[in-house]
C-alpha positions in Angstrom: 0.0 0.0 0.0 1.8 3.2 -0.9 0.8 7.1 -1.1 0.8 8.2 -4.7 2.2 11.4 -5.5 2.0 12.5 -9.2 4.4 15.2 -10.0 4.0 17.6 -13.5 3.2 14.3 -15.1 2.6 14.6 -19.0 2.8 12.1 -22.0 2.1 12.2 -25.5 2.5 9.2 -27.8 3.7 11.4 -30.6 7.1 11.9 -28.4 8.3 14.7 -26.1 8.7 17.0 -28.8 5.4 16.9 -29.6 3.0 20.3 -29.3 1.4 20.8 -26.2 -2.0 21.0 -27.1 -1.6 17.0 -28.4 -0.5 15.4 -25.5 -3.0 12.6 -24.4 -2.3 13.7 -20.9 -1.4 17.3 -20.0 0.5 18.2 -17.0 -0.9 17.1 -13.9 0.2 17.1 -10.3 -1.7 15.2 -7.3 -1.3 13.3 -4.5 -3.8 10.0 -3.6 -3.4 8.9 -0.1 -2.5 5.5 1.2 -5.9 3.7 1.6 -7.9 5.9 -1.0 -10.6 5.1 -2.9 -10.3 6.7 -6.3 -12.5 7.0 -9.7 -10.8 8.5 -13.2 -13.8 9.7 -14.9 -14.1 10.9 -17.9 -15.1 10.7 -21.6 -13.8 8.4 -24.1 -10.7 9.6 -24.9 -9.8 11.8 -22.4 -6.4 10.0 -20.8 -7.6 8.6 -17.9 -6.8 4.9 -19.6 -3.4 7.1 -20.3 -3.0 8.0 -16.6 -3.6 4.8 -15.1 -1.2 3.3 -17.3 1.4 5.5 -16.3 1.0 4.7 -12.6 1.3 0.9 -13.7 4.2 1.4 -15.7 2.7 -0.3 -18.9 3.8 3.4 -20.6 6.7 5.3 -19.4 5.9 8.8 -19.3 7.3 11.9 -21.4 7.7 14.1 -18.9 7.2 14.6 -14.6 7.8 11.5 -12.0 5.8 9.1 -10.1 6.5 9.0 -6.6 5.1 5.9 -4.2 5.3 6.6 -0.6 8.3 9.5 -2.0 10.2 7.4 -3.7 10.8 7.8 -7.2 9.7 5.1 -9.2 9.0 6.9 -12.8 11.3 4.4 -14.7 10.5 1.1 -12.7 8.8 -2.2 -14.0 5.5 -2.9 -13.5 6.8 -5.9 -11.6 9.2 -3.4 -9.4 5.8 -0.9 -8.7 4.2 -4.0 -7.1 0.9 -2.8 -8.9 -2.3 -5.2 -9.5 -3.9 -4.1 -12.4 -7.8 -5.5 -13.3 -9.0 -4.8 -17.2 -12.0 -4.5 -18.9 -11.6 -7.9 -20.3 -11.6 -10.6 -17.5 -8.5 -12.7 -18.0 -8.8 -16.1 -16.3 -6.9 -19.4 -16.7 -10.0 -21.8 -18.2 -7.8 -24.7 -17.6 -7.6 -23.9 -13.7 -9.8 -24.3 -11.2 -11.5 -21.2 -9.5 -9.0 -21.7 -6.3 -6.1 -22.0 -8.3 -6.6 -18.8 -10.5 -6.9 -17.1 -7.3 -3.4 -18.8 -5.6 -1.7 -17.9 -9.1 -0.3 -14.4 -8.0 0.2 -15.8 -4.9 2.1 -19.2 -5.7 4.4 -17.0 -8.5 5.9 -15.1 -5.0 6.5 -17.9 -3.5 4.2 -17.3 -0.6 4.0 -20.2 1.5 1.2 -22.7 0.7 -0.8 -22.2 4.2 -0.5 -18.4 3.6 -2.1 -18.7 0.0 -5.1 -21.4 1.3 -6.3 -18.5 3.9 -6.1 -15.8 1.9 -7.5 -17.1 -1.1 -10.1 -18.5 1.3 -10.6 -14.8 2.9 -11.2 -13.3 -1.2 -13.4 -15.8 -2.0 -15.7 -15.3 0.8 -15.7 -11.7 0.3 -16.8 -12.3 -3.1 -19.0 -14.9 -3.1 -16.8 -17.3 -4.8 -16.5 -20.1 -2.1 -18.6 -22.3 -3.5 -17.1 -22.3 -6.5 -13.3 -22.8 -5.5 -13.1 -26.7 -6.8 -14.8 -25.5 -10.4 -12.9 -24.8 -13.2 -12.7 -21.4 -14.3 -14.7 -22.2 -18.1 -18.0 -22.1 -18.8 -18.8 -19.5 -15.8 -21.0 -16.5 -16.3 -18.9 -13.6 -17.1 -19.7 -11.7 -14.1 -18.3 -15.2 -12.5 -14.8 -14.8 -14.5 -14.9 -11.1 -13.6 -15.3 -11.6 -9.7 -12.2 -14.0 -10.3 -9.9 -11.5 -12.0 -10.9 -9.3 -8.8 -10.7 -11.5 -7.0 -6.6 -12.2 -8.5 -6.1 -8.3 -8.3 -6.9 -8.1 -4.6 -5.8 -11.5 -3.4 -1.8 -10.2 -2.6 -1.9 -8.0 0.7 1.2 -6.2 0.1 0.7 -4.1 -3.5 1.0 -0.5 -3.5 -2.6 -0.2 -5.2 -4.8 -1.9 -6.8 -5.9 0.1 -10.6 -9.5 -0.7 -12.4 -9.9 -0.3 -15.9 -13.6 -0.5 -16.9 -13.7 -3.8 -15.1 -17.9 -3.8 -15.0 -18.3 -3.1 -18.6 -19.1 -6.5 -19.8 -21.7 -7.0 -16.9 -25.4 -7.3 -17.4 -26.7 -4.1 -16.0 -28.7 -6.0 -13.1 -25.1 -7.3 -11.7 -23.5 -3.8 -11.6 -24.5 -2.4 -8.8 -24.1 -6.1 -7.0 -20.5 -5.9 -7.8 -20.5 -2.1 -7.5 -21.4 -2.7 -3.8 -19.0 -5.9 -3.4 -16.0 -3.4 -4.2 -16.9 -0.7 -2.2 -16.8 -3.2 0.8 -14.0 -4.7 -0.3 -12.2 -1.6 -0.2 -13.3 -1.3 3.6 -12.7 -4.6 5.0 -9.2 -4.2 3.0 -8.0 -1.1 3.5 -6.1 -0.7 0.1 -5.4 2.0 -2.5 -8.0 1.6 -5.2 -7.8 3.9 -8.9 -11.0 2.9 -11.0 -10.9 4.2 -14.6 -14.6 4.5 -16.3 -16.8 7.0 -18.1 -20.0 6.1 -16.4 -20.5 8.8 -13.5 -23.2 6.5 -11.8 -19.7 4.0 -11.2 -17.7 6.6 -10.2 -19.8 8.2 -7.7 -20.9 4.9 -6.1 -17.5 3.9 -5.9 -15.2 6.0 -5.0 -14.6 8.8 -1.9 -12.7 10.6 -4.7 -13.8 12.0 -7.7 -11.2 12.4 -11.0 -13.0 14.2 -13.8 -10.5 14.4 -16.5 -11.6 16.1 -19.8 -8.9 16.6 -23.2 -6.4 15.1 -21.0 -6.5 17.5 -18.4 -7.4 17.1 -14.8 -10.4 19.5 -14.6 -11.6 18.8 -10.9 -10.9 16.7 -8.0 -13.0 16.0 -5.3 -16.0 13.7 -3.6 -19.1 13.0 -5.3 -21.0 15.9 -3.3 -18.5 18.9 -4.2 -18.5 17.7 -7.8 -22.4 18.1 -7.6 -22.3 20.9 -5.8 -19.9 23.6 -6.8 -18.4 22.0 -9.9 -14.9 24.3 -11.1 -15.4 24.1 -14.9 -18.4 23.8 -17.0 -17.5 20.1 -18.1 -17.8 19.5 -14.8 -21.5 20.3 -14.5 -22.6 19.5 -17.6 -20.8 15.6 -17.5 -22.3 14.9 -14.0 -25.6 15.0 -13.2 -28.8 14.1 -14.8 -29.6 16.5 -16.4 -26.8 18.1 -16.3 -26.1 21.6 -15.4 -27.4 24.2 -17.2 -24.8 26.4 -18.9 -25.9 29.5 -20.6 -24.5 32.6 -22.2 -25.1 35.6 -20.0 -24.0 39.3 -18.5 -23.1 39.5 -14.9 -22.5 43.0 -13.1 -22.7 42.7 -9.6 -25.4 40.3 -7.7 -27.4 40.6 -11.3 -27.1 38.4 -14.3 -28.5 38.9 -17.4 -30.1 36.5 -19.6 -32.2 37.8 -22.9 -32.5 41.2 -21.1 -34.1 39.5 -17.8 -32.3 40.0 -14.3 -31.3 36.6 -12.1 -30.4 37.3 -8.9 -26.7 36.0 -7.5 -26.0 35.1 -4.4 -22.4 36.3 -4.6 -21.2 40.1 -5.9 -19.0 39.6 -9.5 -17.3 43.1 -10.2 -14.2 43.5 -12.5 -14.7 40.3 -14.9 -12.2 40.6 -17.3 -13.1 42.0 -20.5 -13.1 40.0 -23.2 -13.6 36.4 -21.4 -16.5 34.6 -21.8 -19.3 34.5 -19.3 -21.9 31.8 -18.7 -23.6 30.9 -15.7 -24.1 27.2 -14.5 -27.2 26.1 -12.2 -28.3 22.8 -12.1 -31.6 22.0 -13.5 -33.0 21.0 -9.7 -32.4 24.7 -8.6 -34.8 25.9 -11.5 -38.8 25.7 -11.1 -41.0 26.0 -13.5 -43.8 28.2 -13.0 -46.7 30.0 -14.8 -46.5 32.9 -16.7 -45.3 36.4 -14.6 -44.1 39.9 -14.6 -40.1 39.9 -14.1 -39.7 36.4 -14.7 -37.6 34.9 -17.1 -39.7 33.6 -19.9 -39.2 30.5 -21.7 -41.0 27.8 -24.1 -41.5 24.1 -22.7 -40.3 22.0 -25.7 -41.1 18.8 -23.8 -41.7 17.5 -20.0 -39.4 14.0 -19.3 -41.5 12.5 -15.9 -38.5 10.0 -14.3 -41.0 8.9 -11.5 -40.5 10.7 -8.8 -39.3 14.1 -10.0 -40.2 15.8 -13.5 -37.9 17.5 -15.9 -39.0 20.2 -18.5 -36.9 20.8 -21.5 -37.0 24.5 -21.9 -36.4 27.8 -24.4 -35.3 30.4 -24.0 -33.8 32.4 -26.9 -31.4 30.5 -28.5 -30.4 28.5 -25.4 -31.8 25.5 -24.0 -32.2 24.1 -20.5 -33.5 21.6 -18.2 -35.8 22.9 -15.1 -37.8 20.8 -12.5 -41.8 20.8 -12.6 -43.0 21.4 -9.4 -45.2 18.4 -7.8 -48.4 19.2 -8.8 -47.8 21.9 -11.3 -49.2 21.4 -14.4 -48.2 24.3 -17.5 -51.4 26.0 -19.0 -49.6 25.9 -22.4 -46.1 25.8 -23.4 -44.9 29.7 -22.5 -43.9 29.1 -18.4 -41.6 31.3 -16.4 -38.0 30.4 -14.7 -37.4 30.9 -10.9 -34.0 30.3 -9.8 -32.6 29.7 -6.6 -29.9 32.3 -6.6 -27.7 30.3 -3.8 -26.9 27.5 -6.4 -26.0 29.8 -9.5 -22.5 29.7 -10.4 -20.8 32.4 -12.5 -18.1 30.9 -15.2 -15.6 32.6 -17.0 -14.1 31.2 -19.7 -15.3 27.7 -18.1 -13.8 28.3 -15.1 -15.9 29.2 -11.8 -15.3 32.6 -10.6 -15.6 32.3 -7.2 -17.2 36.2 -6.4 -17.2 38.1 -3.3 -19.8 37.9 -0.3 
């Protein structure tokens, strides 16, 4: 187990003398603590698939240094990083039995043979697998073979971390959340460092106590699921989690007031001395906007259609050019499709450029 400290790390796969603006990861310096339980989250394509390799050692970096528990270990083996890596592809030995694929890492150290029956027996408990030990691996259901290259990743108690690439995405959807749950207790009864890669946000925030969101190979925002929801520091941010996601429109802030097609929303926060020239935009999310009839000093807007999820409502909203989700209030029910916006001011961010401007109380 091992504090990970990630220092200016950067890599391109065009080479070092590659422009900036290509790398598949940009410059990015964190620290995960020993004992962490980490999500990468992102789009396709984004590097956190880049990033996690990195840490493993699969690809050597172009620039920066990886650091486990301060000590440089940039240019060592995968072997040397003592790393268990699980991929989106379960990768079992058919010819074994269940039991055995579990001992394998464990037998290649030369752990001794009363060591490997305990803790194999302590994994497969924890993941269900006991009755299955004496099976061979073929011909199980592929959430079986997935619990057993888990199962492999987390069956050697001294690695430095334990990295997750996609490892649900062959899984019926019913299982997810079965095996969802299974890691998150895993990760308590275990106590080790845990990086998941995945672009589903439902994963991520079920998962993990920390939050990744990586966008163009760029670390946008770290933090836990709540603070991501919350108060989320760039627009990709917002928009990527949540659903809906956050609204993000066009607008003219001066003060406490922004603008929107030449209606006043009230800020919680005062915004003076924007820079000229930046682009504005503020970000609320669509459960901080009610719809509501028709009034004097509201902003107006056009329901395009209502999306009813069960328990709460969504309209799919007009205004001008822009578009945005806004909850229907139990019980409301539009006369037509021209409604009114109300916004609660406390949960309207101000962006600039795509970055949260913080404002002044």
């Amino acid at each position: 187990m091992a504090r990970i400290d990630l220092v200016d790390l950067a890599h391109s796969y065009g080479g070092n003398d590659a422009p900036p603006a290509s790398f598949a990861l940009k410059p990015v310096t964190m620290t995960w603590r020993q004992g962490g339980a980490y999500a990468l989250l992102g789009p396709s394509g984004c590097g956190k698939t880049t990033l996690l390799n990195l840490i493993s050692g699969i690809v050597t970096p172009s620039r920066g240094k990886i650091l486990f528990d301060g000590a440089d270990i940039t240019q060592a083996t995968t072997q040397k990083r003592n790393i268990a890596q699980v991929f989106q592809f379960p990768v079992i030995y058919d010819t074994m039995t269940v039991g055995e694929n579990l001992a394998f890492p464990l037998k290649n150290r030369g752990v001794p043979a009363a060591d490997i029956a305990a803790r194999v027996r302590q994994i497969a408990d924890l993941l269900d697998l006991t009755p299955y030990l004496n099976r061979k691996a073929t011909r199980l259901t592929a959430d079986a073979k997935q619990k057993i290259s888990l199962g492999r990743g987390l069956v050697r108690s001294d690695v430095a971390a334990v990295l997750f690439d996609e490892p649900l995405t062959v899984i019926d959807p019913e299982l997810k959340w079965q095996l969802r749950s299974k890691l998150k207790a895993l990760h308590r009864e275990l106590d080790l460092t845990m990086i998941y890669v995945t672009h589903d946000q439902t994963e991520a925030l079920t998962f993990a106590d920390t939050v990744v969101v990586m966008h163009d190979g760029r670390v946008v925002q770290s933090g836990t699921p709540a603070e991501l929801f919350d108060k989320p520091a760039h627009t990709f941010v917002g928009y990527f989690i949540g659903s809906p996601g956050m609204n993000i429109v066009p607008a003219q802030v001066s003060g406490r007031e922004a603008r929107i097609d030449g209606h006043i929303i009230a800020l919680k926060r005062s915004y003076n001395g924007l820079a000229p020239g930046v682009r504005i935009e503020i970000g609320v999310r669509p459960e901080f906007v009610d719809i509501a009839a028709p009034a004097p000093g509201l902003l107006a807007a056009d329901i395009e259609r209502i999306d009813d999820l069960g328990r709460v409502r969504f309209a799919r909203v007009r205004v001008g050019d822009a578009k945005l989700a806004a909850r229907v209030p139990p019980g409301f029910s539009p006369a037509g499709s021209g409604v009114s916006l109300v916004f609660d001011p406390a949960h309207v961010h101000v962006y600039a450029d795509s970055l949260l401007v913080e404002g002044a109380s």
